[in-house]
N, C-alpha and C positions, 0 to 999 in steps of 0.2 A: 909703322904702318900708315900707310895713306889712303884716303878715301875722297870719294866726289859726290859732288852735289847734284843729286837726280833733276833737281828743278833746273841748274844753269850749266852746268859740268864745270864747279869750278875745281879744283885738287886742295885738301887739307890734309897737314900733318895731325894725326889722330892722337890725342894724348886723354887721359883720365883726367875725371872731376879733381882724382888729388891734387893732379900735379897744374891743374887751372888752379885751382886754390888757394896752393903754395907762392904759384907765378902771383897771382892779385895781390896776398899779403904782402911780397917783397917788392913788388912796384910802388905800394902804398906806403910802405915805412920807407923806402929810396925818396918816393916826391915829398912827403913830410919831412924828411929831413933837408932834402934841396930846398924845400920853398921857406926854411925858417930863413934863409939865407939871401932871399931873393925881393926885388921892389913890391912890395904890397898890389900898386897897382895893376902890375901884369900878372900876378900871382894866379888868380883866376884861370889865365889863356895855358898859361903852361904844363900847370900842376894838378889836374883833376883825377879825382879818386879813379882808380880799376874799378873793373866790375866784371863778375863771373861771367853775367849775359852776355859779351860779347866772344865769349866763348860756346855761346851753346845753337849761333846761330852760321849760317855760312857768308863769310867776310864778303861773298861780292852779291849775292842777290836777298840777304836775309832769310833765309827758308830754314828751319830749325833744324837742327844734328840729326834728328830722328830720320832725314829724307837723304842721306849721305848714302852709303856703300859702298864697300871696298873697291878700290881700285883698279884697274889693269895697267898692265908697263906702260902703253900707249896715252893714257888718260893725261900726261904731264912732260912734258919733253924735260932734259935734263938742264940743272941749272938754274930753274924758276925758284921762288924765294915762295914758300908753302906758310899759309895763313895755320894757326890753330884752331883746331874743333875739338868738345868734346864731343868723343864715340868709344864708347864703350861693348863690344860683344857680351848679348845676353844670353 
């Protein structure tokens, strides 16, 4: 499902806190394990921890999940490369 952002109209792929979760944890153990690997001094620019917050806000104007709502066919032309949000139906 997708959704948009009431404040800028951007289109987000809508996915659950789990599966944000899941995404952080595995990006997290991927760059700790790449950066044991890697020069010290660029280790910083590369390798920086995930973090759930960037999933709970909207990728191009930052307005929070809660301001999304569902879709229409229209809202996204085909083809575009869709940010993640969480939105969960209450």
């Amino acid at each position: 499902m997708n959704v948009t952002c009431q404040a800028c109209g951007q289109v987000h792929h809508a996915i659950t806190r789990a599966t944000a979760e899941q995404s952080v944890a595995l990006a997290n153990q991927r760059n700790d394990a790449i950066s044991r690997c890697g020069d010290d001094e660029f280790r910083p620019m590369y390798f920086q921890s995930e973090d759930i917050g960037r999933y709970e806000h909207c990728f191009n104007c930052g307005a929070p999940a809660s301001e999304c709502k569902p879709s229409k066919p229209d809202d996204c032309p085909a083809g575009v490369t869709l940010q993640p949000i969480i939105w969960e139906l209450v």
